[in-house]
MIDRENNU-651765 format. One record per atom (N, C-alpha, C): residue number from 1; atom name; z, y, x. Coordinates in Angstrom, 1 decimal. Layout:
N
<atom><num>NUM</num><atome>CA</atome><w>Z</w><v>Y</v><u>X</u></atom>
...
This chain:
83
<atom><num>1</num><atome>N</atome><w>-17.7</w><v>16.3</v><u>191.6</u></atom>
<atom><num>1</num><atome>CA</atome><w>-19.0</w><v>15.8</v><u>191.1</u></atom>
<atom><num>1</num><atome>C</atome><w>-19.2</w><v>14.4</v><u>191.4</u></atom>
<atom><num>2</num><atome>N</atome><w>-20.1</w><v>13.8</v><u>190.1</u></atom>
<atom><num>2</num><atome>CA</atome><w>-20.1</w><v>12.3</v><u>190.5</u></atom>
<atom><num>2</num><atome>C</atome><w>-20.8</w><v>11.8</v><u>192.0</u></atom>
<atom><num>3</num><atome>N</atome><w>-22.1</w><v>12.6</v><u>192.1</u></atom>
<atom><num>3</num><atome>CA</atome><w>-23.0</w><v>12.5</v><u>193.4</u></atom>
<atom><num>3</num><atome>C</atome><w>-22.2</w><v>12.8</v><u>194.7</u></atom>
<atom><num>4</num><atome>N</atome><w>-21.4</w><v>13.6</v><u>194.9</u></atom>
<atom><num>4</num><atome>CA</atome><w>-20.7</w><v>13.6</v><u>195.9</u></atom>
<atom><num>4</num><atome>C</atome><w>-19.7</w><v>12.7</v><u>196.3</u></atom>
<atom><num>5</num><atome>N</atome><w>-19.0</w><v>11.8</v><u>195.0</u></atom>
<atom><num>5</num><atome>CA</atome><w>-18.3</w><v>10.8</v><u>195.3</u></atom>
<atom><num>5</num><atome>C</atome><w>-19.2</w><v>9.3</v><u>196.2</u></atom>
<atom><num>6</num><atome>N</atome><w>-20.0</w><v>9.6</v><u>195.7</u></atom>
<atom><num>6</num><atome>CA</atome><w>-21.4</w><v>8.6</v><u>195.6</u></atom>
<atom><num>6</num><atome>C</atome><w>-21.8</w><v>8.8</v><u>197.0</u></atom>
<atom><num>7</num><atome>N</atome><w>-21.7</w><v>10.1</v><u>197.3</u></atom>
<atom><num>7</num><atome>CA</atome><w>-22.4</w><v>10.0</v><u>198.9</u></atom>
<atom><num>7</num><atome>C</atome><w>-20.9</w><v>9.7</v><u>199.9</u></atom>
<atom><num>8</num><atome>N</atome><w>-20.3</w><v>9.8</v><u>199.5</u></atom>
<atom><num>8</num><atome>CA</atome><w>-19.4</w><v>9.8</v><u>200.2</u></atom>
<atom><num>8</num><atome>C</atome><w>-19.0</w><v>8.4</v><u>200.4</u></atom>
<atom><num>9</num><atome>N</atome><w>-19.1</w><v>7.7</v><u>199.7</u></atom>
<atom><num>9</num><atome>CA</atome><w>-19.0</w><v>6.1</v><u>199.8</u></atom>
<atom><num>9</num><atome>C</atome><w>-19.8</w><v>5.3</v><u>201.2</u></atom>
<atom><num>10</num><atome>N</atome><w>-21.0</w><v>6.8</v><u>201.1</u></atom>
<atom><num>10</num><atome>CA</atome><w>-22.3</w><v>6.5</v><u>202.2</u></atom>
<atom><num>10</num><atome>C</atome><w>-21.3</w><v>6.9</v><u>203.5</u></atom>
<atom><num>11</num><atome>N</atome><w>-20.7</w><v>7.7</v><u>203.7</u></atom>
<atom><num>11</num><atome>CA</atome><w>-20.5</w><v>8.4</v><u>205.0</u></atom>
<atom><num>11</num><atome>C</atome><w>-20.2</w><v>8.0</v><u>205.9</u></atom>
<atom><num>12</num><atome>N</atome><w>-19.4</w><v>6.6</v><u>206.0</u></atom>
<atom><num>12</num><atome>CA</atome><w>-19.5</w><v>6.0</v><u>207.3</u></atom>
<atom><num>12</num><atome>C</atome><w>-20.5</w><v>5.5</v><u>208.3</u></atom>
<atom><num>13</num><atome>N</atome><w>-22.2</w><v>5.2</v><u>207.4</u></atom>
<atom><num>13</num><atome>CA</atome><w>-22.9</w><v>5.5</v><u>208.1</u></atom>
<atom><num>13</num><atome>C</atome><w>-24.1</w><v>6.5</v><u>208.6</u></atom>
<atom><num>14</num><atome>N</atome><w>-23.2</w><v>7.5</v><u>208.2</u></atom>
<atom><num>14</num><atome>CA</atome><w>-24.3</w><v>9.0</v><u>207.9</u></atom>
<atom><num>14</num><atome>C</atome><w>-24.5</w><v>9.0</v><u>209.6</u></atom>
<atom><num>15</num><atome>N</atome><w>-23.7</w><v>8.8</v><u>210.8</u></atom>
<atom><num>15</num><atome>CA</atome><w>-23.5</w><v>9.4</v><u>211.6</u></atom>
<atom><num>15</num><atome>C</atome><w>-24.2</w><v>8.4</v><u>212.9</u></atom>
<atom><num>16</num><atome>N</atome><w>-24.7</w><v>7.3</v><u>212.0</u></atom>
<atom><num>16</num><atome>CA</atome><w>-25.5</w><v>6.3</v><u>212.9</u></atom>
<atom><num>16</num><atome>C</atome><w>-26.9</w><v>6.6</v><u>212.9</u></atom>
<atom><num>17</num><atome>N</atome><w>-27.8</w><v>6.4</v><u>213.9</u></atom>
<atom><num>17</num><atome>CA</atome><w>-29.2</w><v>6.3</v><u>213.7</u></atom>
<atom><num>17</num><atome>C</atome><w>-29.7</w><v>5.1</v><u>213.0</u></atom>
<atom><num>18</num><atome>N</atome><w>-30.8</w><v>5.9</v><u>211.8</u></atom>
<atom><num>18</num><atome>CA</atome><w>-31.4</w><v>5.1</v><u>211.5</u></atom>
<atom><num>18</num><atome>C</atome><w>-32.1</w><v>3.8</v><u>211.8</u></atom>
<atom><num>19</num><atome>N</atome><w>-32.4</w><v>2.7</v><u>211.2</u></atom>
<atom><num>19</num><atome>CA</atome><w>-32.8</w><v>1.2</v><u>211.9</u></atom>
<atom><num>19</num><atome>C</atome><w>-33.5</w><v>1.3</v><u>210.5</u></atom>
<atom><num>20</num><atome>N</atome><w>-34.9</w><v>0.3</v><u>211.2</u></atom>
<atom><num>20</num><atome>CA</atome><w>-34.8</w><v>-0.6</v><u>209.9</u></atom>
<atom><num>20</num><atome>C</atome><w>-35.0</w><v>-2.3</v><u>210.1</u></atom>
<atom><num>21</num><atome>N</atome><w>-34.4</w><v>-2.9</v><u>209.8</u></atom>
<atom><num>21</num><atome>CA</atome><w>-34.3</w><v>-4.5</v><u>210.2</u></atom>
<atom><num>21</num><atome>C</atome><w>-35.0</w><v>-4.8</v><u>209.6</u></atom>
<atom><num>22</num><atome>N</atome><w>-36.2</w><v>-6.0</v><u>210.1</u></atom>
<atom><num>22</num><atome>CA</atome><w>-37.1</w><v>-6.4</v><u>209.1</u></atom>
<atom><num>22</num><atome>C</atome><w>-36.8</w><v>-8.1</v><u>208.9</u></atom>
<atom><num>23</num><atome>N</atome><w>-36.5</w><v>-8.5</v><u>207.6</u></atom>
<atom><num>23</num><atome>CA</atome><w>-35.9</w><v>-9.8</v><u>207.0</u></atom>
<atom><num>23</num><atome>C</atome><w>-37.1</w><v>-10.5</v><u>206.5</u></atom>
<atom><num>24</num><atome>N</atome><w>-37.0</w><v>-12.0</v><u>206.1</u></atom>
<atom><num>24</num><atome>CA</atome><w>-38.3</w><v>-12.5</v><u>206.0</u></atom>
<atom><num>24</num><atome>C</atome><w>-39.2</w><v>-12.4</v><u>205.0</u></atom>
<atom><num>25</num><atome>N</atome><w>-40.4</w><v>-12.5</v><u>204.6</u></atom>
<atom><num>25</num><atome>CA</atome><w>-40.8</w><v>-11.7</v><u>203.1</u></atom>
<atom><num>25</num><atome>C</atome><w>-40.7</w><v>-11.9</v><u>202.1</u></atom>
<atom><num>26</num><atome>N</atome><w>-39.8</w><v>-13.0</v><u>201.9</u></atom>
<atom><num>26</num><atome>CA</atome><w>-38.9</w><v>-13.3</v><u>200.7</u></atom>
<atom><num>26</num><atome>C</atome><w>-38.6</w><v>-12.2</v><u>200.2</u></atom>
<atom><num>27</num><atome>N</atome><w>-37.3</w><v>-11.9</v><u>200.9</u></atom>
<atom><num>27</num><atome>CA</atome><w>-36.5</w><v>-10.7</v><u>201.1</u></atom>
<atom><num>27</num><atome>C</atome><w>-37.6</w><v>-9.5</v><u>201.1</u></atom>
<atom><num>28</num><atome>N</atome><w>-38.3</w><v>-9.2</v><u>202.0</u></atom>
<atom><num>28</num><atome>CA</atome><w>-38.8</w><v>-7.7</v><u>202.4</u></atom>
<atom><num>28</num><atome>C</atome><w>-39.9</w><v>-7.4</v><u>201.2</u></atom>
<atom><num>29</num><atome>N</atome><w>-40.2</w><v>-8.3</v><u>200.0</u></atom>
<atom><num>29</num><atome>CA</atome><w>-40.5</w><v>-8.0</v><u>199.1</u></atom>
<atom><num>29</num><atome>C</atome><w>-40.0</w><v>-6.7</v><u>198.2</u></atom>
<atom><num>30</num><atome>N</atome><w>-39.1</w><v>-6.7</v><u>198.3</u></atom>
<atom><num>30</num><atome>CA</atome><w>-37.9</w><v>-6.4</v><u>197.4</u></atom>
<atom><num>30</num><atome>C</atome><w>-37.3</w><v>-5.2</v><u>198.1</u></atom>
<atom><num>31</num><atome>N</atome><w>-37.5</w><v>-4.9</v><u>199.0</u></atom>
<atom><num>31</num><atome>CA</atome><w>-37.2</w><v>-3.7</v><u>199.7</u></atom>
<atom><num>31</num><atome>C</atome><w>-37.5</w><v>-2.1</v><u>198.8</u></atom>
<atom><num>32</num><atome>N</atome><w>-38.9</w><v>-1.7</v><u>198.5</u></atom>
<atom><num>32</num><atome>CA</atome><w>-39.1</w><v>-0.6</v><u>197.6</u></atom>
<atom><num>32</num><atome>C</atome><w>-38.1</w><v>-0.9</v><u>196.3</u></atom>
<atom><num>33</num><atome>N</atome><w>-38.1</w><v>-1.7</v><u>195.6</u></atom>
<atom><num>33</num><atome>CA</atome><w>-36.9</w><v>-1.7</v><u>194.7</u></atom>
<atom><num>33</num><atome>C</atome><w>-35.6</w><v>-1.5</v><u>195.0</u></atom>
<atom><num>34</num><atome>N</atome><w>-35.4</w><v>-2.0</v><u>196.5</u></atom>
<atom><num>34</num><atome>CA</atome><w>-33.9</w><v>-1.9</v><u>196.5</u></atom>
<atom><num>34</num><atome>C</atome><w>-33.7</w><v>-0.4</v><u>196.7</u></atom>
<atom><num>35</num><atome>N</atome><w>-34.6</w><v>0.2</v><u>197.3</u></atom>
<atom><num>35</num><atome>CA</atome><w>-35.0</w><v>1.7</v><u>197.5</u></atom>
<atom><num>35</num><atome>C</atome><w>-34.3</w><v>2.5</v><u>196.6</u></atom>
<atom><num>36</num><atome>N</atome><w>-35.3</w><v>2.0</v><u>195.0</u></atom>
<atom><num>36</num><atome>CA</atome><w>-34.8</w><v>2.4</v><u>194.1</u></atom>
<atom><num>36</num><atome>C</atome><w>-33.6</w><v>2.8</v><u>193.4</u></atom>
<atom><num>37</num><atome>N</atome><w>-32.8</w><v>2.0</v><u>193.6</u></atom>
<atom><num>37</num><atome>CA</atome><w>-32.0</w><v>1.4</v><u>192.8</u></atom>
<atom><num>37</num><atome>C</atome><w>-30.2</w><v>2.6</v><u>194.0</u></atom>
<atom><num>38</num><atome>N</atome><w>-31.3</w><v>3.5</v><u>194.6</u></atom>
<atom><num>38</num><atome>CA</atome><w>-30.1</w><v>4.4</v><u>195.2</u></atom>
<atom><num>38</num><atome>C</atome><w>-30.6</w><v>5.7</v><u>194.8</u></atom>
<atom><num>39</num><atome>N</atome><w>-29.6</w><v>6.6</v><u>194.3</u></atom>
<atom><num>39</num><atome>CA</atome><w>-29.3</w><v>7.9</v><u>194.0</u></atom>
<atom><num>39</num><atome>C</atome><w>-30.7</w><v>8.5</v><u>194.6</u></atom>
<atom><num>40</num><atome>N</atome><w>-31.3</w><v>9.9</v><u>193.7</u></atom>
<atom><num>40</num><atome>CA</atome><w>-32.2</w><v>10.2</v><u>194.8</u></atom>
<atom><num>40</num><atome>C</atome><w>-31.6</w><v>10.7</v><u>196.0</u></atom>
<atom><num>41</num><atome>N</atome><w>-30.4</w><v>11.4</v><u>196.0</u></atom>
<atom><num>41</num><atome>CA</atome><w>-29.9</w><v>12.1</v><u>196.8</u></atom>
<atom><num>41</num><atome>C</atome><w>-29.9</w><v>11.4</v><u>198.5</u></atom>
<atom><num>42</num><atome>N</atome><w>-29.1</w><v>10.6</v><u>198.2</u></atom>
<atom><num>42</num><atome>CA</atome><w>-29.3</w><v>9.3</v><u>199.2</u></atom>
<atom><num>42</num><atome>C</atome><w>-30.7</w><v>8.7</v><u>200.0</u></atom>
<atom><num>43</num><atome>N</atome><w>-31.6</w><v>8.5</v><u>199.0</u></atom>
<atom><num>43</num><atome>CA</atome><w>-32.7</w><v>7.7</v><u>199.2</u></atom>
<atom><num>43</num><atome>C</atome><w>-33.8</w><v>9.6</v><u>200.3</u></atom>
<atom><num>44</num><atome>N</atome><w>-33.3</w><v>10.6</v><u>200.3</u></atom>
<atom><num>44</num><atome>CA</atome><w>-33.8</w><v>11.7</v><u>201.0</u></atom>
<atom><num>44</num><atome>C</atome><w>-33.2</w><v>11.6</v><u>202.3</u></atom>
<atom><num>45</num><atome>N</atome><w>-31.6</w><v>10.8</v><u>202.4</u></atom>
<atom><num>45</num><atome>CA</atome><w>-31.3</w><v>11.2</v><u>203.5</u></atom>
<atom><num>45</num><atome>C</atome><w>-31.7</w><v>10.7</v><u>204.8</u></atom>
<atom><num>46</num><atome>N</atome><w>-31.4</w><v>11.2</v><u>206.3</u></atom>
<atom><num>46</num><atome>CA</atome><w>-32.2</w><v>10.3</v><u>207.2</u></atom>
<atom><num>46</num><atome>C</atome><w>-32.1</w><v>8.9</v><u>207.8</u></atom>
<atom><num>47</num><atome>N</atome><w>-30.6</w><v>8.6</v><u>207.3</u></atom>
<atom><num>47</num><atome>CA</atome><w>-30.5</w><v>6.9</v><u>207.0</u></atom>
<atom><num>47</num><atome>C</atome><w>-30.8</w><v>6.3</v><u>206.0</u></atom>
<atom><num>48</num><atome>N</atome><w>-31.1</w><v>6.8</v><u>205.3</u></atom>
<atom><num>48</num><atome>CA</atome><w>-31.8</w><v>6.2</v><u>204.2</u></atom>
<atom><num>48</num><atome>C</atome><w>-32.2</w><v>4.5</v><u>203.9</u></atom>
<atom><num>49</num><atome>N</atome><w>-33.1</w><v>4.0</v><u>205.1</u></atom>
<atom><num>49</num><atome>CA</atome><w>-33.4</w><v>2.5</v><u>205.7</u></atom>
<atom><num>49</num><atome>C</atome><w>-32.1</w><v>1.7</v><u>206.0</u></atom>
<atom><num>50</num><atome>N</atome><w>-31.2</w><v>2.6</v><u>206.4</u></atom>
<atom><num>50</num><atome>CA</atome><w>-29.8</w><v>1.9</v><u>207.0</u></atom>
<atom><num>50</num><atome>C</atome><w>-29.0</w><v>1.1</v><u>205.6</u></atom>
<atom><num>51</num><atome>N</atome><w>-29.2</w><v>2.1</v><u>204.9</u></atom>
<atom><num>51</num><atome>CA</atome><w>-28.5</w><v>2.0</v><u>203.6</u></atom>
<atom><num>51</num><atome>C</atome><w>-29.3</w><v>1.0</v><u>203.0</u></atom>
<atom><num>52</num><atome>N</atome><w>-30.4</w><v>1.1</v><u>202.6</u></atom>
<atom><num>52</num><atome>CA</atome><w>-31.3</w><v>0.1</v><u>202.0</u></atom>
<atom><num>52</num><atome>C</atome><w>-31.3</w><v>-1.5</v><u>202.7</u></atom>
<atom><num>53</num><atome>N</atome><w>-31.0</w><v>-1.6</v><u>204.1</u></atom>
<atom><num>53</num><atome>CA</atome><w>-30.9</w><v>-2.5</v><u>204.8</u></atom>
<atom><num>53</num><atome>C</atome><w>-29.6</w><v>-3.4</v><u>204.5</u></atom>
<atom><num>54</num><atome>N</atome><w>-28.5</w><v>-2.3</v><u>204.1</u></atom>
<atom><num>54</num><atome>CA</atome><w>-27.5</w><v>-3.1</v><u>203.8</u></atom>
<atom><num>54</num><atome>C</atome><w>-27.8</w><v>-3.9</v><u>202.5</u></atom>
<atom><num>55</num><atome>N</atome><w>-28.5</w><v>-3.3</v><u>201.5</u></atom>
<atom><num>55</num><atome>CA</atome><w>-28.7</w><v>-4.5</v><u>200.6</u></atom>
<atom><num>55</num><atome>C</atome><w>-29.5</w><v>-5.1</v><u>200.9</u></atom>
<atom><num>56</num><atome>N</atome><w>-30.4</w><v>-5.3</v><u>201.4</u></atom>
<atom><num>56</num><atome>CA</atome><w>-31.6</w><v>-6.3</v><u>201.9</u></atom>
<atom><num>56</num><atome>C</atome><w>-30.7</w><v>-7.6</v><u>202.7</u></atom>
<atom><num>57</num><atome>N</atome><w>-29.5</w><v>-6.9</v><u>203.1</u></atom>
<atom><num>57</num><atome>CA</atome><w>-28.7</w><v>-8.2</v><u>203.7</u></atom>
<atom><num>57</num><atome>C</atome><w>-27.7</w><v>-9.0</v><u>202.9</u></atom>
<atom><num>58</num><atome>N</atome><w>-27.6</w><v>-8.5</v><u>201.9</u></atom>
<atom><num>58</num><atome>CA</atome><w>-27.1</w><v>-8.7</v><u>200.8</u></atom>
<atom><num>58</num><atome>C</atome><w>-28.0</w><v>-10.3</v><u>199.7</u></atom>
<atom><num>59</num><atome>N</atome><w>-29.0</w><v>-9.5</v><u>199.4</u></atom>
<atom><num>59</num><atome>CA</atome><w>-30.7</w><v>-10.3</v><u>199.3</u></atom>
<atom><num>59</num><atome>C</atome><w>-30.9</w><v>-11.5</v><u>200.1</u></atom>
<atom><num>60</num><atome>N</atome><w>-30.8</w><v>-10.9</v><u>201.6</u></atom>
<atom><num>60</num><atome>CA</atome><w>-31.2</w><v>-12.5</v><u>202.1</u></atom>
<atom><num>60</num><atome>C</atome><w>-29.6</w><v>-13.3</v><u>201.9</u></atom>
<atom><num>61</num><atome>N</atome><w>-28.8</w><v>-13.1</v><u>202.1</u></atom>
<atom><num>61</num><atome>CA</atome><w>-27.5</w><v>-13.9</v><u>202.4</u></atom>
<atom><num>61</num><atome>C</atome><w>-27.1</w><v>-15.0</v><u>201.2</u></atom>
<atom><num>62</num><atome>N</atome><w>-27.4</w><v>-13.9</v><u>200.4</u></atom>
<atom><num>62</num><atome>CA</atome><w>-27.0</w><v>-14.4</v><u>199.0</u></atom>
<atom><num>62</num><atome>C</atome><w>-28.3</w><v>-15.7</v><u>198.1</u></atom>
<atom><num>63</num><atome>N</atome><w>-29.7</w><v>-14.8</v><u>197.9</u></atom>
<atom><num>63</num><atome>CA</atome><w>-30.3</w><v>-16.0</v><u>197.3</u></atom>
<atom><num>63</num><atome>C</atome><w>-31.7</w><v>-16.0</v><u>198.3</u></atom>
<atom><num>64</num><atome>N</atome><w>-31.5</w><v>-15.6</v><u>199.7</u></atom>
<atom><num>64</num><atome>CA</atome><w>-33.4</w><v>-15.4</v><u>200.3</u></atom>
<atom><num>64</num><atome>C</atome><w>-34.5</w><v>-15.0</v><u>199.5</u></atom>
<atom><num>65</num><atome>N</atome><w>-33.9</w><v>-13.7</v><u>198.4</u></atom>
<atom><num>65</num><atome>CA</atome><w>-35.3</w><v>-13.5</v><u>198.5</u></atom>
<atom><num>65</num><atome>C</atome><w>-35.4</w><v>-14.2</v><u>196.7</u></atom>
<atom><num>66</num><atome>N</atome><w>-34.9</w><v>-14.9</v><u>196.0</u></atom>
<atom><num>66</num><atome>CA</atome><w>-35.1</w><v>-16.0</v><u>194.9</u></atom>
<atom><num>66</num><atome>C</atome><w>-34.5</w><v>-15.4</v><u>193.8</u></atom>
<atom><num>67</num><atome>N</atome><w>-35.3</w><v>-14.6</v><u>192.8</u></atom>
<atom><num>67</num><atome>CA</atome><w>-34.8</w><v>-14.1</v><u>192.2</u></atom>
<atom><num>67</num><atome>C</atome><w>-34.3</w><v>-14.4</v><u>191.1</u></atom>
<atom><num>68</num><atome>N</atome><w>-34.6</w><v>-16.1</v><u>190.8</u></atom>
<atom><num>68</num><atome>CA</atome><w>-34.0</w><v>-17.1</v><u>190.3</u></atom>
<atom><num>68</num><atome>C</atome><w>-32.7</w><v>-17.9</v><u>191.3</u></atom>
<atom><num>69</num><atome>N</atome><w>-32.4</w><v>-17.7</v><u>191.7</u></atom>
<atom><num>69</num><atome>CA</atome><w>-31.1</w><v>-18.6</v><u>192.4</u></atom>
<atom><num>69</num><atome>C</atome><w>-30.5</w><v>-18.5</v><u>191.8</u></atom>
<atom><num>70</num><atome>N</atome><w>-30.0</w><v>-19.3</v><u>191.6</u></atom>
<atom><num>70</num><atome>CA</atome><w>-28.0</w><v>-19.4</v><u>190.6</u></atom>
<atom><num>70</num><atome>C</atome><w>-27.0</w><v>-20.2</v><u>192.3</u></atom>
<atom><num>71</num><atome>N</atome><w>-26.0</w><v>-19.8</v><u>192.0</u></atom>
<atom><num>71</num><atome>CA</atome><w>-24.9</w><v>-20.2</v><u>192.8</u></atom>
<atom><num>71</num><atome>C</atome><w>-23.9</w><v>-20.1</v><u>192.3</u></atom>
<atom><num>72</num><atome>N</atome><w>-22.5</w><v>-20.7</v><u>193.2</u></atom>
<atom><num>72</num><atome>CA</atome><w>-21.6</w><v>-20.7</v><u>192.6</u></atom>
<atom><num>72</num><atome>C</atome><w>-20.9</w><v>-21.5</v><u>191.6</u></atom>
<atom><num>73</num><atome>N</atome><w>-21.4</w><v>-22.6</v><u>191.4</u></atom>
<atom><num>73</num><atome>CA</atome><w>-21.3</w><v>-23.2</v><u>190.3</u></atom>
<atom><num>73</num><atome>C</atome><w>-21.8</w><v>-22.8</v><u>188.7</u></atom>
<atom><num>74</num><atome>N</atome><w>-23.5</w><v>-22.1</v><u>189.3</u></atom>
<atom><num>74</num><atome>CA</atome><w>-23.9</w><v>-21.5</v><u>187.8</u></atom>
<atom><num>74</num><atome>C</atome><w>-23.3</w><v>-20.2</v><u>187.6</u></atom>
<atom><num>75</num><atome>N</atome><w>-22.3</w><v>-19.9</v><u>188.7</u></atom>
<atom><num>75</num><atome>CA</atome><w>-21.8</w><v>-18.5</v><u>188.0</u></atom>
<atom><num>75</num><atome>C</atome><w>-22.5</w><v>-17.0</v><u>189.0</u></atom>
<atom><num>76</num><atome>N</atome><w>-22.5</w><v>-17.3</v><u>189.5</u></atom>
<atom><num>76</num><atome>CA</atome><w>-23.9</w><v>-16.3</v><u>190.3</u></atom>
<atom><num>76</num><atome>C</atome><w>-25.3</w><v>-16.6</v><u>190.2</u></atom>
<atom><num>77</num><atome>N</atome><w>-25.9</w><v>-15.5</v><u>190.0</u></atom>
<atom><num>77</num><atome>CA</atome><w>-27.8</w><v>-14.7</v><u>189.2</u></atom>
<atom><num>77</num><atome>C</atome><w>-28.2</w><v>-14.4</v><u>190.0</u></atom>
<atom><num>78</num><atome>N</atome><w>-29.4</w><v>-14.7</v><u>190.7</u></atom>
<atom><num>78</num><atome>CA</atome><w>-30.1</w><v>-13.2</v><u>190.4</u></atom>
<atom><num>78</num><atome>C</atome><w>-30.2</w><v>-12.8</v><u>192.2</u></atom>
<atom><num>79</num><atome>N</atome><w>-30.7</w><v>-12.1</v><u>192.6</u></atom>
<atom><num>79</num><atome>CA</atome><w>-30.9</w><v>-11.7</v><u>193.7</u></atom>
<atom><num>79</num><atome>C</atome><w>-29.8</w><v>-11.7</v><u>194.6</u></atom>
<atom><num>80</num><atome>N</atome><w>-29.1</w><v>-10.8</v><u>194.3</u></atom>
<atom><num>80</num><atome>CA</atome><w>-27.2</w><v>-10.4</v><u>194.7</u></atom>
<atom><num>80</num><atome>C</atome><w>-26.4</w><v>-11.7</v><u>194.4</u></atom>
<atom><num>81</num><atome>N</atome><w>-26.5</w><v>-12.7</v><u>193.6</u></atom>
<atom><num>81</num><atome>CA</atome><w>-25.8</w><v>-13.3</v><u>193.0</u></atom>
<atom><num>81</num><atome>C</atome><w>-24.5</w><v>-12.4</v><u>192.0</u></atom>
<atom><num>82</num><atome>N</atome><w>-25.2</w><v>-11.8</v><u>191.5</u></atom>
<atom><num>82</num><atome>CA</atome><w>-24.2</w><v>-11.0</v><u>190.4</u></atom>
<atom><num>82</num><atome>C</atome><w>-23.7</w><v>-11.7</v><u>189.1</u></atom>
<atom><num>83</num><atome>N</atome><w>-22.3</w><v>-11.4</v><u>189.4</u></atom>
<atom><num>83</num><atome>CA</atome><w>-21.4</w><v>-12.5</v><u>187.9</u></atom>
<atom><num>83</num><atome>C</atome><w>-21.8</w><v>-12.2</v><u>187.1</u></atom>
């Protein structure tokens, strides 16, 4: 099943306690979306914040938060900087 592949990608940190890092409000804007944007299945479990934290560090690293940043030489978008 596709969902099980999907959690399974999670598993390395099923077995940590939950955190939630708080990034500056650029970034922590964007948190409930980033929420979103995971399986429900996932977004139930009790790391749940861990997982969403990983993208939120993704967010800040990449454009702080600027959901217009380009990088890259123009070739990275967008929050992620996605090709």
């Amino acid at each position: 099943m596709v969902l099980e592949s999907i959690d399974s990608l999670w598993a390395p940190w099923a077995t940590k306690p939950s955190t939630r890092r708080q990034y500056p409000e650029s970034v922590e804007r964007w948190r409930d979306e980033a929420a979103l944007l995971m399986p429900a299945a996932l977004r139930e479990r009790p790391d749940a914040d861990r997982l969403v934290d990983k993208l939120m560090h993704v967010i800040n690293y990449e454009s702080g938060g600027n959901p217009d940043a380009v990088g890259d030489g123009g070739i990275g978008i967008g929050l992620v900087q996605d090709r």
